[in-house]
C-alpha positions in Angstrom: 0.0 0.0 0.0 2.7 2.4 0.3 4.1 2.0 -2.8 0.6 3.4 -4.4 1.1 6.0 -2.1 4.6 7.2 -3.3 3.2 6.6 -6.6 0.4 9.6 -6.0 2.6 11.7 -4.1 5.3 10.8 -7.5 2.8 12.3 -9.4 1.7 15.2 -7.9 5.3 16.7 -7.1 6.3 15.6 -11.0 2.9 17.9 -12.0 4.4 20.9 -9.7 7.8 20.6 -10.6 6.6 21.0 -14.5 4.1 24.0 -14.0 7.2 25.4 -11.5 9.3 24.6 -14.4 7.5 26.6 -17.5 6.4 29.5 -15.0 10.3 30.1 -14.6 10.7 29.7 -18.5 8.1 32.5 -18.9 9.0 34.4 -16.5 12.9 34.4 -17.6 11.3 35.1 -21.1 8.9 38.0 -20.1 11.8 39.7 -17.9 13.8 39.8 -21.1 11.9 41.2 -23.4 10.8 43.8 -20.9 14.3 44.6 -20.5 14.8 45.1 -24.1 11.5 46.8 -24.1 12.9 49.0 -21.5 16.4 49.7 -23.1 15.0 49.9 -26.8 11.2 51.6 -26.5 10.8 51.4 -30.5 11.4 47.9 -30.6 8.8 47.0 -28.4 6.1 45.7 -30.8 8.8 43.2 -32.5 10.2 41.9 -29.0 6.4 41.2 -27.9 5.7 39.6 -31.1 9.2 37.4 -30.9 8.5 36.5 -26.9 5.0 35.2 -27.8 5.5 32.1 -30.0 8.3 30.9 -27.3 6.3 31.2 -24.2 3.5 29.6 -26.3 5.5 26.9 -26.8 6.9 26.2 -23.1 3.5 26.7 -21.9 2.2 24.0 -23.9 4.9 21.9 -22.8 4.5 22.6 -19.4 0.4 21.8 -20.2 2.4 18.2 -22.2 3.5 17.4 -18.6 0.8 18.0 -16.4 -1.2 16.0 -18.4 1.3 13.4 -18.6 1.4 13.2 -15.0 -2.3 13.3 -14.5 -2.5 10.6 -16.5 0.3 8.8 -14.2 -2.0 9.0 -11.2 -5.4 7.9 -13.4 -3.5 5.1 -14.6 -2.2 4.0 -11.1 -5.9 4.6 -9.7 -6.6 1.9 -12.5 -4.1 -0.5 -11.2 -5.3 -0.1 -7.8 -8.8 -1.0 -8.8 -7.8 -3.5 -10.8 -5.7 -5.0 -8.4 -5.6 -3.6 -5.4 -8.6 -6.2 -4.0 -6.9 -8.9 -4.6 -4.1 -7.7 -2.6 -6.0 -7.7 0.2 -7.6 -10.7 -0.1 -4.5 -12.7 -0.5 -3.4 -11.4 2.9 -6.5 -11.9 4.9 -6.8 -15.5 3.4 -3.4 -16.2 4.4 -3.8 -14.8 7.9 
């Protein structure tokens, strides 16, 4: 039983590490181009459009991840439904 346990808990830190993860990305991103933004004012609409297709992209990988690792715990709730009664019964019977 408490290997389904450090599965869930495997699952839910994998899902914050990812979202932890793209925020930085973006946020690494974003404090660039508003540094550029802030050093070049007449570039602004070019560095805007150029930061939006990358932070696009690592939020949908970010999105990738979660779902990946939602799917992790979905899957092991499966197993443990699956197979988690007869887990139990093979210790009570041979008790």
């Amino acid at each position: 039983m408490l290997s389904i346990g450090l599965g869930y808990l495997a699952a839910g830190l994998g899902a914050g590490i990812c979202m932890l993860a793209a925020a930085g990305g973006i946020a690494k991103l974003a404090a660039a181009a508003l540094e550029g933004t802030a050093r070049q004012p007449e570039a602004a609409g070019n560095l805007r459009t150029s930061m939006l297709i990358p932070a696009a992209l690592i939020e949908g990988l970010g999105f990738f991840a979660l779902v990946i690792c939602l799917l992790m715990a979905l899957t092991l709730n499966g197993a443990v439904a699956k197979f988690g009664g007869a887990e139990g019964q093979s210790t009570h019977e041979s008790r």
